[in-house]
N, CA, C and O atoms as CSV, one atom per row, in Angstrom:
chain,resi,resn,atom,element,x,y,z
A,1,UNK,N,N,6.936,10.767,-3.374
A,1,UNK,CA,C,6.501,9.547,-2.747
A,1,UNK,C,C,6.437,8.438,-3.791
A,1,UNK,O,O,6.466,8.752,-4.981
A,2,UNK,N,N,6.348,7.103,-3.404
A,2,UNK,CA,C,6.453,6.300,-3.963
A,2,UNK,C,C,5.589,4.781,-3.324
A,2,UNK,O,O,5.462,4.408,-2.157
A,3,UNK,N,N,5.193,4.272,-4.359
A,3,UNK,CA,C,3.438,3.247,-4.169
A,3,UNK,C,C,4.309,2.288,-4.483
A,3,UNK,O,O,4.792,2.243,-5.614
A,4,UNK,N,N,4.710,1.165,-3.282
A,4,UNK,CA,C,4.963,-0.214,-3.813
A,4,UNK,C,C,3.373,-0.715,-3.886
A,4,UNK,O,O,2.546,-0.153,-3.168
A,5,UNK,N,N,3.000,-1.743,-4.739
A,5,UNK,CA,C,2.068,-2.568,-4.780
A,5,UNK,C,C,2.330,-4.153,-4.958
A,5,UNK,O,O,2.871,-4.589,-5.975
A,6,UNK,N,N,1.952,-4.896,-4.004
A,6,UNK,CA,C,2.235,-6.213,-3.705
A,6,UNK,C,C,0.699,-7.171,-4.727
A,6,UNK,O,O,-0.443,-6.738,-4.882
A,7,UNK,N,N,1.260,-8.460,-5.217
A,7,UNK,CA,C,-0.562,-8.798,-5.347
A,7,UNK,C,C,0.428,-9.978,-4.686
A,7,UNK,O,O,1.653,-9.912,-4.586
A,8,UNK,N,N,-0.341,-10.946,-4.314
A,8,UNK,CA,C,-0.426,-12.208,-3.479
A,8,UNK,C,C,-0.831,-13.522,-4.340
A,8,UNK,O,O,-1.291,-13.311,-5.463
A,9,UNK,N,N,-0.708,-14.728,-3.944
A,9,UNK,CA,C,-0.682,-15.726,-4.445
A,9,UNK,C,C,-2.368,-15.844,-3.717
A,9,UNK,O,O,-3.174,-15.021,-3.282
A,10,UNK,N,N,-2.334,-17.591,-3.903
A,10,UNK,CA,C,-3.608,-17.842,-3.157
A,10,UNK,C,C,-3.327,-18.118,-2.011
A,10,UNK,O,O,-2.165,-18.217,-1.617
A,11,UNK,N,N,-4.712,-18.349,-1.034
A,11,UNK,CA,C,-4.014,-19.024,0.370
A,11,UNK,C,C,-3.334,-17.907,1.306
A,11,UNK,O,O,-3.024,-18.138,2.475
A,12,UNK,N,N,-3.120,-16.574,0.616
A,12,UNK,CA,C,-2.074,-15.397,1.372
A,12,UNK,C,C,-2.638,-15.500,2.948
A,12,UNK,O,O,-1.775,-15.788,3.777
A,13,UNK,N,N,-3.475,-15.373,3.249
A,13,UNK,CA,C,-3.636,-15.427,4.856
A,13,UNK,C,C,-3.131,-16.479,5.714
A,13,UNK,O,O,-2.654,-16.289,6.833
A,14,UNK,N,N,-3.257,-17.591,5.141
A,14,UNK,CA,C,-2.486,-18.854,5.617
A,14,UNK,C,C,-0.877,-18.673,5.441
A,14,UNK,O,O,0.012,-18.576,6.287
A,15,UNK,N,N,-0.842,-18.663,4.002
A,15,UNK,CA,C,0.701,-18.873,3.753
A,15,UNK,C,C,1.871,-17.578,4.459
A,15,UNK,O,O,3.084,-17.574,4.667
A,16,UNK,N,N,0.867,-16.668,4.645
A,16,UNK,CA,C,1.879,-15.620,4.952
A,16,UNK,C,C,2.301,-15.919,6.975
A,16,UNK,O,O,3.267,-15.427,7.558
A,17,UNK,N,N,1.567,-16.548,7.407
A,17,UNK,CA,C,2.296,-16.664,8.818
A,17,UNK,C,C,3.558,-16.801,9.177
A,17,UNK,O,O,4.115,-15.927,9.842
A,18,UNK,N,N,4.092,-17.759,8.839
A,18,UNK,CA,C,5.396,-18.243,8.963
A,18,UNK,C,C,6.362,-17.179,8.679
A,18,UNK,O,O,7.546,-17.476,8.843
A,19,UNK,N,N,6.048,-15.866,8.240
A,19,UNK,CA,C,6.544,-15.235,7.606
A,19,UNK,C,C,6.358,-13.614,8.108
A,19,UNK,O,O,7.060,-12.657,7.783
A,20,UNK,N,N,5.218,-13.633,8.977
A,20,UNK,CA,C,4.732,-11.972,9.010
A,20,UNK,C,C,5.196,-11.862,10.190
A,20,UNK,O,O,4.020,-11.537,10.357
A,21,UNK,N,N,5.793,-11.785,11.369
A,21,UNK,CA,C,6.409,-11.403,12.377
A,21,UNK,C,C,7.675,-10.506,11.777
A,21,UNK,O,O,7.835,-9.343,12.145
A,22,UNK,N,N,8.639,-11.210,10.734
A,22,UNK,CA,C,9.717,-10.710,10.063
A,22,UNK,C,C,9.132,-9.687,8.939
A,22,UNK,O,O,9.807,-8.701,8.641
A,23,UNK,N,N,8.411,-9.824,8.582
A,23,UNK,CA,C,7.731,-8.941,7.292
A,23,UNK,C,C,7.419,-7.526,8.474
A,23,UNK,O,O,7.947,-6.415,8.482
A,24,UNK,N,N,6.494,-8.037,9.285
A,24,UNK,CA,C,6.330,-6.502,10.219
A,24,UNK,C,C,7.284,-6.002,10.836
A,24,UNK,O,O,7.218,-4.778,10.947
A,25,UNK,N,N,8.393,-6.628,11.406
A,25,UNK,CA,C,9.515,-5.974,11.776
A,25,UNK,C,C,10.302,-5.271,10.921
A,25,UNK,O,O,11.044,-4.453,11.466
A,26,UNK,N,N,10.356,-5.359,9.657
A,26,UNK,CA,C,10.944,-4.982,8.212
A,26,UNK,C,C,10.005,-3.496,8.087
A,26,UNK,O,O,10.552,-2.411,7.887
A,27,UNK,N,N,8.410,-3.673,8.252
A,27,UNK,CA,C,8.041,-2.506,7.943
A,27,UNK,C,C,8.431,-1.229,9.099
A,27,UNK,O,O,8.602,-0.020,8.944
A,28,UNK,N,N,8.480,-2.126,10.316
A,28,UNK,CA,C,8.518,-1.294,11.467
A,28,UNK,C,C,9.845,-0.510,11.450
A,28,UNK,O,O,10.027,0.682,11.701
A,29,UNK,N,N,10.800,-1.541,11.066
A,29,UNK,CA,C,12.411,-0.602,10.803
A,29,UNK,C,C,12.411,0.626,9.518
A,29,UNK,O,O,13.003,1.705,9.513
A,30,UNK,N,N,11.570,0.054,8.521
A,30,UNK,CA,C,11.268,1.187,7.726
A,30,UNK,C,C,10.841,2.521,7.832
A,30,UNK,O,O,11.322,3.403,7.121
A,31,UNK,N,N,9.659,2.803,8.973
A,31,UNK,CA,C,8.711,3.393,9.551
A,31,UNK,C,C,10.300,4.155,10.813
A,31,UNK,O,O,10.560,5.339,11.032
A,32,UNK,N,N,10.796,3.278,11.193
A,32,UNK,CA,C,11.668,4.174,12.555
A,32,UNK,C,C,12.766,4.777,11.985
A,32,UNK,O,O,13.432,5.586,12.630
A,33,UNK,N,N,13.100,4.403,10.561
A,33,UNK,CA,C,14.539,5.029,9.514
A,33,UNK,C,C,13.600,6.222,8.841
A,33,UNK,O,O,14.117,7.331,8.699
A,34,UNK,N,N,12.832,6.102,8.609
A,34,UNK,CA,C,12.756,7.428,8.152
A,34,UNK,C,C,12.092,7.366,6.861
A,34,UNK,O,O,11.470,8.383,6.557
A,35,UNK,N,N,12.081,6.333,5.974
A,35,UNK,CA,C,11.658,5.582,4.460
A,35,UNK,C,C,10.231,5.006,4.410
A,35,UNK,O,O,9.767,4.862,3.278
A,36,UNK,N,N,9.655,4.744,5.192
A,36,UNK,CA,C,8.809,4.159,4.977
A,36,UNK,C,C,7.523,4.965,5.472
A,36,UNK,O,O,7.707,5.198,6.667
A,37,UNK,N,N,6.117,5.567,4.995
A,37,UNK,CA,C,5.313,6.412,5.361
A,37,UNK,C,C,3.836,5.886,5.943
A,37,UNK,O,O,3.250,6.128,6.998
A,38,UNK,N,N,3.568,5.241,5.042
A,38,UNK,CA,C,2.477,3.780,5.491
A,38,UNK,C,C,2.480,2.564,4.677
A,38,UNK,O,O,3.236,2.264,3.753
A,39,UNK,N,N,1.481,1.907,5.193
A,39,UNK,CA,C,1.064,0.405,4.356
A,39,UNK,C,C,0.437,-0.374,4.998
A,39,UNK,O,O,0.406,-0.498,6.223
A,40,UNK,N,N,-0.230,-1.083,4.021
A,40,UNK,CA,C,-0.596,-2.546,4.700
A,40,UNK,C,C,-1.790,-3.373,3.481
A,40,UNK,O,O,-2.168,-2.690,2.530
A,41,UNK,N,N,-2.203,-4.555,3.595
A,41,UNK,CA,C,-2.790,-5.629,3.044
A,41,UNK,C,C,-4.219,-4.832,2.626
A,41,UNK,O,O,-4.819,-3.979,3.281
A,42,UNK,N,N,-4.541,-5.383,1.360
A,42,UNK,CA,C,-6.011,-5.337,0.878
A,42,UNK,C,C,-6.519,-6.567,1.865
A,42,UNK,O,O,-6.111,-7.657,2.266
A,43,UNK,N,N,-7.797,-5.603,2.015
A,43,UNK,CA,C,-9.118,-6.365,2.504
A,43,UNK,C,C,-10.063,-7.174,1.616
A,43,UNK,O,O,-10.413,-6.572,0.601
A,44,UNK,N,N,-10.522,-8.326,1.764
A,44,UNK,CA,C,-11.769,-8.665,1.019
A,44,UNK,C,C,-12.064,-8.841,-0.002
A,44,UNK,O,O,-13.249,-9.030,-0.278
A,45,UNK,N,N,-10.719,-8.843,-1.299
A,45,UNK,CA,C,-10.326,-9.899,-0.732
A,45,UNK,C,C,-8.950,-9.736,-0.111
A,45,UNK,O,O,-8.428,-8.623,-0.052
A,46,UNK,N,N,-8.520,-10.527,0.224
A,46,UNK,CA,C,-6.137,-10.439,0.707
A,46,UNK,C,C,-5.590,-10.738,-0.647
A,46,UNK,O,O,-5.009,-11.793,-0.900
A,47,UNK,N,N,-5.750,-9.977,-1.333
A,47,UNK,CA,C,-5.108,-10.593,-2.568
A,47,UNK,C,C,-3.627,-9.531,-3.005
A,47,UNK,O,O,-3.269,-9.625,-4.179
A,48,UNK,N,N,-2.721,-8.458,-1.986
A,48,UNK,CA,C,-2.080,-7.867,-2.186
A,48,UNK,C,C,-2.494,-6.796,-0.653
A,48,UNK,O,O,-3.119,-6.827,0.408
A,49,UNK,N,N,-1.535,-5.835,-1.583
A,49,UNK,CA,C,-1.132,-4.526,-0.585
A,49,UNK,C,C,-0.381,-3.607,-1.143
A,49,UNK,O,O,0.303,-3.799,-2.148
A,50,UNK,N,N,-0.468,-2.533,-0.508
A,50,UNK,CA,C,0.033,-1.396,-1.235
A,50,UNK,C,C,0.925,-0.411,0.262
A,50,UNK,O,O,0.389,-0.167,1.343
A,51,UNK,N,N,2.021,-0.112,-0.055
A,51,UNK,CA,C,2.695,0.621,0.658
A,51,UNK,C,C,3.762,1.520,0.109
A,51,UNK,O,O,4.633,1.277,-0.727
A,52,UNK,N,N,3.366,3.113,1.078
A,52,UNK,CA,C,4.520,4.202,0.345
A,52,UNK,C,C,5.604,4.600,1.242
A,52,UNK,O,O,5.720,4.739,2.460
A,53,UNK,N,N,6.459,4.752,0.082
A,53,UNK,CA,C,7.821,5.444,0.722
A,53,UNK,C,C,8.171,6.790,0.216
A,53,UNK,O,O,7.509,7.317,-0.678
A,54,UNK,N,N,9.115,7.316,0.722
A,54,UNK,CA,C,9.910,8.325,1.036
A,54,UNK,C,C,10.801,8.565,-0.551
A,54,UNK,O,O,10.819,9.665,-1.104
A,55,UNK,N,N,11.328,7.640,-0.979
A,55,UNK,CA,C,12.123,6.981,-2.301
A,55,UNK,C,C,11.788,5.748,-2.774
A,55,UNK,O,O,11.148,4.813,-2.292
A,56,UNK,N,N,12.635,6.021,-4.356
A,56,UNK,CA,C,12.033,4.674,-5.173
A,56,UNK,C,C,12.945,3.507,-4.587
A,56,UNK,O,O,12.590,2.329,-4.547
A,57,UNK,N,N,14.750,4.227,-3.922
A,57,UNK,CA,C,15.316,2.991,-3.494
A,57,UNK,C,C,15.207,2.157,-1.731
A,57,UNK,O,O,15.809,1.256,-1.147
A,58,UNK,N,N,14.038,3.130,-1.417
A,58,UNK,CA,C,13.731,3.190,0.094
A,58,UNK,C,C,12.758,1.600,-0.298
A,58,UNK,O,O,13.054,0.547,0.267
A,59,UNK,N,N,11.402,1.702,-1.516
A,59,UNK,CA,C,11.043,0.789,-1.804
A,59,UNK,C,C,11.528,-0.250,-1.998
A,59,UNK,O,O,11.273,-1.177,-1.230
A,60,UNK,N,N,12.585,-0.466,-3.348
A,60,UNK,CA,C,13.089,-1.778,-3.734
A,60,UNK,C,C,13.724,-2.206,-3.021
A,60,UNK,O,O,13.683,-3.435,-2.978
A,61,UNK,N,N,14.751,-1.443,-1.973
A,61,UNK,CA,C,15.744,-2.243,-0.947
A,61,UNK,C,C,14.709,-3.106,0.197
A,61,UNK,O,O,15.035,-4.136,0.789
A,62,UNK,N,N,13.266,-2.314,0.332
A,62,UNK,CA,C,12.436,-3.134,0.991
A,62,UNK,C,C,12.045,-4.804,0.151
A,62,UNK,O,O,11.953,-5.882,0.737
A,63,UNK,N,N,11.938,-4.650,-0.777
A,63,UNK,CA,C,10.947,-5.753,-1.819
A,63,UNK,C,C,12.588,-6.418,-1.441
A,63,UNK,O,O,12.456,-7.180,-0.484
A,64,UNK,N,N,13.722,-6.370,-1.797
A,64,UNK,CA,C,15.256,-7.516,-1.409
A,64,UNK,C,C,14.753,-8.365,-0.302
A,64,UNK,O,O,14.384,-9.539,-0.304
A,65,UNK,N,N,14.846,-7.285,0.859
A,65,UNK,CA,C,14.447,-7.892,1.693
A,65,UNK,C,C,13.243,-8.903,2.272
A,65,UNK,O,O,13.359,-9.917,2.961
A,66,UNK,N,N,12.340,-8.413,1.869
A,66,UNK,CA,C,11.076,-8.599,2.655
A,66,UNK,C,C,11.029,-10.357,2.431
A,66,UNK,O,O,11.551,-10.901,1.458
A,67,UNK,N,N,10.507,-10.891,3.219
A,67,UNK,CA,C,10.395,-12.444,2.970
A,67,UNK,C,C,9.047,-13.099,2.687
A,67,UNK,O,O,8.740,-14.260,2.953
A,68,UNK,N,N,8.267,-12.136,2.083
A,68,UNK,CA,C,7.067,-12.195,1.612
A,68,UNK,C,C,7.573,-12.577,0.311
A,68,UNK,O,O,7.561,-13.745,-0.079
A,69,UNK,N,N,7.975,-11.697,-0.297
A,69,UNK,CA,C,9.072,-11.992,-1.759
A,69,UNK,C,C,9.436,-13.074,-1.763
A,69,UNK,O,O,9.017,-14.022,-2.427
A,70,UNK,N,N,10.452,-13.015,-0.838
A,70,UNK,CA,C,11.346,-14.549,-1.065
A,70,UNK,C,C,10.745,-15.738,-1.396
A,70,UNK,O,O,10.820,-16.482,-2.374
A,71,UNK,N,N,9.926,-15.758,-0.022
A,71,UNK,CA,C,8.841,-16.778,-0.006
A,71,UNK,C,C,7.873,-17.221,-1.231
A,71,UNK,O,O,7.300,-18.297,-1.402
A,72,UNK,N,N,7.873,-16.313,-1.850
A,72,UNK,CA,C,6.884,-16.510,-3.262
A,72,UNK,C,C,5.488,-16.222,-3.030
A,72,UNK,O,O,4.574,-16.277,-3.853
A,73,UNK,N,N,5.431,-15.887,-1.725
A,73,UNK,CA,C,3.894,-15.269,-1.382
A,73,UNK,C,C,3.518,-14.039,-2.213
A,73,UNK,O,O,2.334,-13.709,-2.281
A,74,UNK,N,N,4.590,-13.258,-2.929
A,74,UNK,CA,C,4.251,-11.679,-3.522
A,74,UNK,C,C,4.646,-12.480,-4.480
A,74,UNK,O,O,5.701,-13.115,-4.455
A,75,UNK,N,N,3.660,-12.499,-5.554
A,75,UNK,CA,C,3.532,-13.194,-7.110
A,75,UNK,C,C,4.365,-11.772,-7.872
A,75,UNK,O,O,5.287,-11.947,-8.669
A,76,UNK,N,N,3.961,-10.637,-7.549
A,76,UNK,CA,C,4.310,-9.630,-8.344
A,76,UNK,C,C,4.347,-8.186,-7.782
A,76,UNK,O,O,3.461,-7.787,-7.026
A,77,UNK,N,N,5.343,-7.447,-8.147
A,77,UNK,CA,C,4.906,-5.764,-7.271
A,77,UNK,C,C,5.541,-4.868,-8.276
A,77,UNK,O,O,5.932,-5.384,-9.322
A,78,UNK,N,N,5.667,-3.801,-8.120
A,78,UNK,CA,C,5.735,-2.831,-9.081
A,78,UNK,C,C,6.033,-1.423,-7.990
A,78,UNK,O,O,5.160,-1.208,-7.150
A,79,UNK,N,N,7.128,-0.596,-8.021
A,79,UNK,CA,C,7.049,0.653,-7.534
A,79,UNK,C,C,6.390,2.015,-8.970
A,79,UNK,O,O,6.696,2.286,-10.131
A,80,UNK,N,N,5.809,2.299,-8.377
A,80,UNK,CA,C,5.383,3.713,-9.353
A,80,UNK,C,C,5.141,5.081,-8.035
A,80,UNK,O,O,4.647,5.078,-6.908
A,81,UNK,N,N,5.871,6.287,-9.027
A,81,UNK,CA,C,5.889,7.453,-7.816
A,81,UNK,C,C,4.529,8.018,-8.259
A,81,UNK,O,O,3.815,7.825,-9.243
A,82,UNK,N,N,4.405,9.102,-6.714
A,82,UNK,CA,C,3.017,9.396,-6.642
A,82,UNK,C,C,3.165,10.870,-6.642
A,82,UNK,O,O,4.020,11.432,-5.958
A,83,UNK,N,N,2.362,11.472,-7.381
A,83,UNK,CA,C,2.322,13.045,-6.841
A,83,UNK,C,C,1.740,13.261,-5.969
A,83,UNK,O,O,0.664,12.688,-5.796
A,84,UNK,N,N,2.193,14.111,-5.141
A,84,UNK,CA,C,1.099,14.809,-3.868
A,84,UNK,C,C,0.916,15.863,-4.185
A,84,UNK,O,O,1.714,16.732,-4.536
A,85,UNK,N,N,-0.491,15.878,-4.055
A,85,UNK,CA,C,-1.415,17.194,-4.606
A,85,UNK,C,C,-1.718,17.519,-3.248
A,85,UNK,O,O,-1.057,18.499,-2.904
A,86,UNK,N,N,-2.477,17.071,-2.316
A,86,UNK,CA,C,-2.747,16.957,-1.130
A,86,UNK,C,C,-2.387,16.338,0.073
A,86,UNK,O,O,-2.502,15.136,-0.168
A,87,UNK,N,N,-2.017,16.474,1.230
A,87,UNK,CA,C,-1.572,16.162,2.424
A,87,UNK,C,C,-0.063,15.996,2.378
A,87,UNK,O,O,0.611,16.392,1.427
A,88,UNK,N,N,0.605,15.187,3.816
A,88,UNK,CA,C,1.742,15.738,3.386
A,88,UNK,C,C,1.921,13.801,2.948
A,88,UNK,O,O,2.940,13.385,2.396
């Protein structure tokens, strides 16, 4: 498995509208291909998010895409793999 981690600019709750209809459809195609396992936004503050995949290129072909990126709303992310010790 594999941990994308997103951090966010300021403003992310605002700035990301224009933008999250396509960002969730991106995760949702991820989730129905087979690559994508979970995810979603830090709480309290919104200052990022963290989501795993299947592969490291299941991740980065997501981060191309995603228009969170583009947008400049994701200041920075990083894939690192995860061991599973527990669950599947």
């Amino acid at each position: 498995m594999y941990l994308l981690f997103y951090s966010y600019g300021e403003n992310a709750l605002e700035r990301r509208a224009p933008y999250r209809e396509e960002h969730l459809g991106l995760l949702r195609k991820s989730l129905e291909h087979g690559v994508l396992v979970m995810g979603g936004a830090y709480t309290d503050p919104l200052d990022g998010a963290a989501i795993v995949f299947r592969t490291r290129e299941g991740a980065e072909s997501f981060v191309k895409a995603d228009p969170y990126v583009a947008s400049g709303l994701v200041t920075g992310w990083k894939v690192r793999e995860r061991n599973v010790v527990v669950g599947g």
